[in-house]
Structures are given as C-alpha cells and as structure tokens.
C-alpha positions as CSV (number, residue, x, y, z in Angstrom):
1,X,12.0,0.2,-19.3
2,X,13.6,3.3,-18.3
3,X,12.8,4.8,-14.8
4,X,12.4,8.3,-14.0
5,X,14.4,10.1,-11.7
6,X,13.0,13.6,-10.0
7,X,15.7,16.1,-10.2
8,X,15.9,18.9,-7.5
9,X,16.2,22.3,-8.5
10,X,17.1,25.4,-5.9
11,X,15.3,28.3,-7.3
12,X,16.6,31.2,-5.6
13,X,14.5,34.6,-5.6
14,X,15.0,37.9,-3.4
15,X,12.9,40.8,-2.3
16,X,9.6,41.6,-2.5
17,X,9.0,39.5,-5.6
18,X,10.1,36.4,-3.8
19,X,8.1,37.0,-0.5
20,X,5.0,37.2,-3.4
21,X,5.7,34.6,-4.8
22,X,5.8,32.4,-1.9
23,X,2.6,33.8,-0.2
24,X,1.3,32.9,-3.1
25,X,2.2,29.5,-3.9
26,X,-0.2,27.5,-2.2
27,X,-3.1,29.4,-3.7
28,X,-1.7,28.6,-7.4
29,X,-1.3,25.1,-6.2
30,X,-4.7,24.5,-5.1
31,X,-5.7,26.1,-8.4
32,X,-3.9,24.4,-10.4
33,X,-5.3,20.9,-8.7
34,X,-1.6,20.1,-7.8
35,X,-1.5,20.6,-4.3
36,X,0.5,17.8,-2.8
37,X,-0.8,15.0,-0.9
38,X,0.4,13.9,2.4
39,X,1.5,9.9,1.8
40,X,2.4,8.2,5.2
41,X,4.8,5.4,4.6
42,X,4.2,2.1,6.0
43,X,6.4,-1.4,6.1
44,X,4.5,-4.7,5.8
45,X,5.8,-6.9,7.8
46,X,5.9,-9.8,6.1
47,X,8.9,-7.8,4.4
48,X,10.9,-9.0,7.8
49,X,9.2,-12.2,8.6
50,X,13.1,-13.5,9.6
51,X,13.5,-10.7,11.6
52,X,9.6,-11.2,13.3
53,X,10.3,-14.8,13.5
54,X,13.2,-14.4,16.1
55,X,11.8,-10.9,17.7
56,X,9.1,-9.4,16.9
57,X,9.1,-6.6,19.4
58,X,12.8,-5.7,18.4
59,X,11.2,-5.9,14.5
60,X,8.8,-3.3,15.2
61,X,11.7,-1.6,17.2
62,X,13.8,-1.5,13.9
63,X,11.5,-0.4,11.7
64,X,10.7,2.8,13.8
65,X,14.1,3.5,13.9
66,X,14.2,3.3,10.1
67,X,11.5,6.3,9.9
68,X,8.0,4.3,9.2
69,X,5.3,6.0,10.3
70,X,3.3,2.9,10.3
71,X,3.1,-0.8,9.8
72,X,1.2,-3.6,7.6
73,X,0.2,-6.6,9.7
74,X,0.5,-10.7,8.1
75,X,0.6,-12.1,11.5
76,X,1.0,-10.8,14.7
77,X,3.3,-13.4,16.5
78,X,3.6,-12.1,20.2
79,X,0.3,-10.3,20.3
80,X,-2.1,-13.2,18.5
81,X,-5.4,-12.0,20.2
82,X,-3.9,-8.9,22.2
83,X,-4.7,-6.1,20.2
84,X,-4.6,-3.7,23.0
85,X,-1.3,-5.0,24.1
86,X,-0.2,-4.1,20.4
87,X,-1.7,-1.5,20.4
88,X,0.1,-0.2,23.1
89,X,3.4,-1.6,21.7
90,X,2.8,0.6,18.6
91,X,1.8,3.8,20.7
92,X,5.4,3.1,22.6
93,X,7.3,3.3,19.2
94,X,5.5,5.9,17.7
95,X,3.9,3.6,15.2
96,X,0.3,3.1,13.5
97,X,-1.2,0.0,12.5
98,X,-1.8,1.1,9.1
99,X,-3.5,-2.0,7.6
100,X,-3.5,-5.4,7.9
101,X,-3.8,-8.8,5.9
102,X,-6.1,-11.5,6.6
103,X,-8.5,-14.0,4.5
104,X,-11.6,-13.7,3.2
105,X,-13.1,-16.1,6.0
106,X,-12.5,-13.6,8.9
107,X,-15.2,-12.0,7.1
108,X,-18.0,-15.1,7.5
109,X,-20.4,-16.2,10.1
110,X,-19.2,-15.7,13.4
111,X,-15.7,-14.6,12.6
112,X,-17.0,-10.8,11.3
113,X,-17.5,-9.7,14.7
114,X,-14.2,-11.2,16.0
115,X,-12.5,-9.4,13.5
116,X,-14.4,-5.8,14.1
117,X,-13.7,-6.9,17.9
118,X,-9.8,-7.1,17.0
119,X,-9.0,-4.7,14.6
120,X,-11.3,-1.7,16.4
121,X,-9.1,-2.3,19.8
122,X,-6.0,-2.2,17.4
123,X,-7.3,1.3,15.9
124,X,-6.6,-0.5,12.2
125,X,-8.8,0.2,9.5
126,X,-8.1,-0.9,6.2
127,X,-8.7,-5.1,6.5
128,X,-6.9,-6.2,3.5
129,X,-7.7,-9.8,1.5
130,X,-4.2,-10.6,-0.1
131,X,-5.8,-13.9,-2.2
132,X,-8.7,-15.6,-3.0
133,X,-9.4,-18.5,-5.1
134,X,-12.8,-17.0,-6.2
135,X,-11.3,-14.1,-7.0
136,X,-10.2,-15.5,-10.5
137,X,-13.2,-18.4,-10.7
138,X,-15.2,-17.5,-13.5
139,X,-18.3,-19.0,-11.8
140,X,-17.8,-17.5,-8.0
141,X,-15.6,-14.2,-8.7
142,X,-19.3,-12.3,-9.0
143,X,-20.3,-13.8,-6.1
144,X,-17.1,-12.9,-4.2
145,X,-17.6,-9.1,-5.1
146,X,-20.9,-9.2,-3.8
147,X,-20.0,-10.4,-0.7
148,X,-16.7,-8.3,-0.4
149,X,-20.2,-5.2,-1.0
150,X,-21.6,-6.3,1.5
151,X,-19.1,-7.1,4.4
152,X,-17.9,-3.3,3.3
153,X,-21.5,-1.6,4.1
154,X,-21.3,-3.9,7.2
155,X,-18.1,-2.5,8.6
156,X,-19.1,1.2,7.3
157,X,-20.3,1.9,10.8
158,X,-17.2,0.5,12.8
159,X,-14.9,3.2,10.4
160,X,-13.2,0.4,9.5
161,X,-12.6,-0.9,5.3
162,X,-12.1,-4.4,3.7
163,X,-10.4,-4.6,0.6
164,X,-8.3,-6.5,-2.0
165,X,-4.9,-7.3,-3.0
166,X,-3.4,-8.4,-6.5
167,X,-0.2,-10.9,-7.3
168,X,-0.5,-11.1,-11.3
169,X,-3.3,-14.1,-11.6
170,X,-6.2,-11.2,-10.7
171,X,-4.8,-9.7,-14.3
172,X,-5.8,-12.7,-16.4
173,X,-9.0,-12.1,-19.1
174,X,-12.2,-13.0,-18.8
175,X,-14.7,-11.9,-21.1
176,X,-12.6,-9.2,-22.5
177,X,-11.5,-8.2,-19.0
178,X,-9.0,-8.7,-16.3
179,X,-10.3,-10.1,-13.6
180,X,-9.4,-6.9,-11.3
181,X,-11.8,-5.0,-13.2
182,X,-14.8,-7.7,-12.8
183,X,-14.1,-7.3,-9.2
184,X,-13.6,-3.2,-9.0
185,X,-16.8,-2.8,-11.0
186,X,-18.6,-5.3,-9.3
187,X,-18.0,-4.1,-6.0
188,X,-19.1,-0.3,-4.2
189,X,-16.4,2.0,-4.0
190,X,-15.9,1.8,0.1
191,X,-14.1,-1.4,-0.9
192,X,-10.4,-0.5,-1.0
193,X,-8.4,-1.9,-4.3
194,X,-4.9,-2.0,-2.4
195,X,-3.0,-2.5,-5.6
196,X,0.7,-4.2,-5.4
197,X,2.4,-2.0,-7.9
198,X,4.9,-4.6,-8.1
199,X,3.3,-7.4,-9.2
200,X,0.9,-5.6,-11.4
201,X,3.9,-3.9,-13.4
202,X,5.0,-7.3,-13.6
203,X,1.7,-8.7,-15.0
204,X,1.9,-6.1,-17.5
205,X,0.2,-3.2,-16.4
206,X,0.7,0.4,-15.8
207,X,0.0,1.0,-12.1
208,X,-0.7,4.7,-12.5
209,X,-2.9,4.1,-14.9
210,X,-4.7,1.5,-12.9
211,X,-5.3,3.6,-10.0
212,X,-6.6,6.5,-12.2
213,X,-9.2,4.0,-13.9
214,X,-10.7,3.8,-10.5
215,X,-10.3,6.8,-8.6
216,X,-10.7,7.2,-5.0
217,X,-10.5,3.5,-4.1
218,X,-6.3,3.2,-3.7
219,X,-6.5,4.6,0.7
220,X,-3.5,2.0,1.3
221,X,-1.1,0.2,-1.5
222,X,1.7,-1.4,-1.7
223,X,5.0,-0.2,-3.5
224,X,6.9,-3.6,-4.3
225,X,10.2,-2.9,-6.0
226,X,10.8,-5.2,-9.2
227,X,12.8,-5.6,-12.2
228,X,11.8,-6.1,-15.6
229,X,13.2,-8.8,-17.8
230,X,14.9,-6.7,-19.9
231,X,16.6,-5.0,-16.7
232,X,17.9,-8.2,-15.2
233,X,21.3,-7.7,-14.3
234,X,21.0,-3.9,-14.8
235,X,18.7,-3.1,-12.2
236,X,18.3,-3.8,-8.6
237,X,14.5,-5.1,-6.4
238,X,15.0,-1.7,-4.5
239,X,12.8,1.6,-4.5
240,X,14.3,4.1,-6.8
241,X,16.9,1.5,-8.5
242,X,14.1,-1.1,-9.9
243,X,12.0,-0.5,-13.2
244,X,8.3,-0.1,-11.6
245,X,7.8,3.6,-12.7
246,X,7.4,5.2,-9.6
247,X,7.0,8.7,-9.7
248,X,3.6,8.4,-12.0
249,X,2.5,6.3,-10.1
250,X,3.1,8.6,-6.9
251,X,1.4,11.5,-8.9
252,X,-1.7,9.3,-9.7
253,X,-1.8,8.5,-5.9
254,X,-1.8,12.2,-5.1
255,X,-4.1,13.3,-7.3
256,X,-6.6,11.0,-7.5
257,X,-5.9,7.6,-5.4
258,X,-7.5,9.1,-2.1
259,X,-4.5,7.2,-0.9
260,X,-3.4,7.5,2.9
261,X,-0.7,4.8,2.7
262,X,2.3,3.8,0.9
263,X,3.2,0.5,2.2
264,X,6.3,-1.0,1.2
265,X,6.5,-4.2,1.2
266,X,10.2,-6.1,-0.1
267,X,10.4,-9.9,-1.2
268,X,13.7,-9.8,-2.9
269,X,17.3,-8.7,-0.9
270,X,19.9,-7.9,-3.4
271,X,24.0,-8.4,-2.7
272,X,22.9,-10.7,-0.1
273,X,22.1,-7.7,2.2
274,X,19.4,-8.8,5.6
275,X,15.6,-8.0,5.0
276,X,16.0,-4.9,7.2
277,X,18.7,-3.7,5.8
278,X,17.0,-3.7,1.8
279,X,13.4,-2.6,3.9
280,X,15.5,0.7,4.7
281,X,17.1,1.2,1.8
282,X,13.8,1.0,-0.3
283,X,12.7,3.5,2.7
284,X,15.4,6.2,1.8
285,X,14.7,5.8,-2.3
286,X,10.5,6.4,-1.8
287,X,11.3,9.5,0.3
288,X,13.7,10.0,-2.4
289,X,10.9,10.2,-4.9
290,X,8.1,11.7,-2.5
C-alpha cells in the first residue's frame, strides 16, 4: 500500500492582492468547512514501559523534552493512588494527562467512585477500556454496551468520558457486522470509540473511513505505526515511514472525529533503536504530516 506524503509548497504573493488574500483566508476556510483543527499530540506510556520501569519521573521528563503536549496513562508506577502528586508532576513538566487506560471493572460497584475520585484529582477525562472479553462474546457484547451507556451518563456530570479501544479481534463478524459496530451502535455517542489506527489498518480496515462512519465519537485515538505484509522489508513501524495512511486519516479527524488527541503509541523499535528514541522519531513524522 502506498503512503501519501504532504508536500510543502511556498506561495509567494506581494502587494495589496496578497495582504487580501491573507485577510481573507480564514473566512474562505471556514466556508469551505476546511478550517483546521487543533490536534494535541500525546505519548502513551506503555510506548516506554522500559524506560517507566527504571524511572518513571525521568520518562515523563523525556517525553516533554521530546515536544508532547500530553500523556496516556497504563500504569502509574510512582504515583499508584497519588493523583495529586501526579498531577503536580505533570503541571512541573508542562504536561496533561490526556487519557488513560484501565479495565472495565473500575467501572463496577464500588470501584466507579474510586475511579471518578482518581481521575477528577488527576484533571484526566477520557477513561479508556483497552480489552474486554465481552466485547467480542456474542451473548454478553450487548450487554457490555449497555453498561459502557450507562457508566457514560454516570460520569456525564464529573466532565469526565469512558470509552473503548480496538486490537483486531473487535473487527471479527457477527451477524453481518464487526463487532466494533455492534458496540458503537449499541452504545450513546458520549462514549468515546478511541480507535488504534494501527491495528485496525492491520485488521483490514480503513481508519478514516472508520472514524467518518461514526462522527463525533474519535475525542482521543491512537496513531500506531505498522507495516503491511506486502511492505515488510520496505517499510519501517515509524509515523510517516509505515503504510497506515495517515494523512486521510488526519483529515477525517479534523473534519469530523471531534478529536482532541492524537496519542501515539509505538510497540515495534526498528534498527534496534531504544523505545524513546523510535517514540520521538514517530513524534517528528506526525508533526511532519499535521
């Protein structure tokens, strides 16, 4: 699969006739429905587990200095049940906690309010699932949508979101559908679909296309780099050298994913290069492309 590459182009105008045109730009733009959308680039963490594993304060330290605006939580290490502590580490750095991962049973019972308790303190809104069994069950996945409806009208009033995230197994067909579609039309549209690009170009599916068939409900995703089979050896797991098509899938987030955050999250370190090092350069090819 060929990937696109955005060209820049230098358009160079004088006089009057540029000032015009550049006064009026924004005007066209926002005509045009083309205005461009802010995206704020987050790293998930679990990225640089190796890294958080031996320091998870310098971690966070490195990947401010890369340029992230924000970060993706699987763990906290350090700060397990200090959010405010974290909260202040992040403030320090000039980070946001832009999401986070957790299961489906800090949702039940008891747990709901710890988590509200936790991730309010943390100032993190967007409380993603990344797997659930009953996801894929064809006897429970109705049943897990409906609770996934609820616990979303539950955390309305806390400004805070729960949500869902794919691997390739939520892509299988059931009843003429994949099961990511049983759950995003069986569940009310506060509930986030934080699609993993990645894996669900690797499943087989076009992830522009995904986030168009169900506008408004993309506020955080994940941009996983990945190579097709018939680019092994020709491409690289890396933002801008992989085959995910990117910049549709950009434009789909812009214009109609409501989407807040681009979270990057890396599994695979070519040339034998550290986790930080192939975090970064993924970094540099998304801004590349943004």
């Amino acid at each position: 699969m060929e990937t696109t590459v955005i060209s820049r182009r230098d358009f160079i105008k004088s006089g009057s006739v540029a000032a015009l045109g550049i006064a009026m730009l924004p005007q066209a733009l926002k005509a045009q429905g083309q205005e461009k959308r802010k995206l704020k680039i987050a790293a998930q963490m679990y990225s640089v587990r190796d890294a958080c594993k031996v320091n998870f304060d310098k971690a966070l330290e490195d990947v401010a200095k890369i340029g992230f605006e924000g970060v993706e939580f699987a763990g906290f290490w350090n700060y397990s049940g200090k959010p405010k502590e974290l909260k202040k580490r992040l403030d320090s750095l000039g980070l946001v906690a832009a999401g986070t991962h957790l299961g489906t049973a800090s949702f039940r019972g008891d747990n709901l309010k710890r988590t509200i308790d936790f991730y309010t303190a943390l100032d993190c809104k967007y409380l993603i699932c990344p797997g659930d069994g009953d996801f894929t069950n064809p006897e429970k996945y109705k049943a897990l949508a409906e609770f996934y409806s609820e616990t979303a009208a539950k955390l309305r009033n806390y400004g805070l979101y729960c949500g869902y995230h794919n691997h390739t197994n939520e892509f299988k067909v059931y009843n003429n559908k994949t099961y990511w579609d049983h759950f995003a039309e069986n569940t009310i549209k506060e509930v986030v679909l934080q699609q993993d690009c990645g894996w669900s170009y690797v499943a087989g599916q076009d992830p522009a296309q995904l986030i168009r068939k169900y506008p408004g409900r993309t506020q955080i995703t994940h941009f996983k780099p990945a190579v097709s089979k018939a680019d092994y050896g020709k491409k690289k797991a890396i933002i801008g050298q992989d085959s995910v098509p990117w910049v549709e899938t950009i434009k789909a987030c812009r214009e109609v994913g409501a989407t807040e955050w681009v979270t990057i999250e890396q599994e695979t370190y070519p040339d034998k290069k550290s986790s930080m090092e192939c975090l970064q350069l993924s970094f540099e090819g998304l801004k590349e492309l943004l």
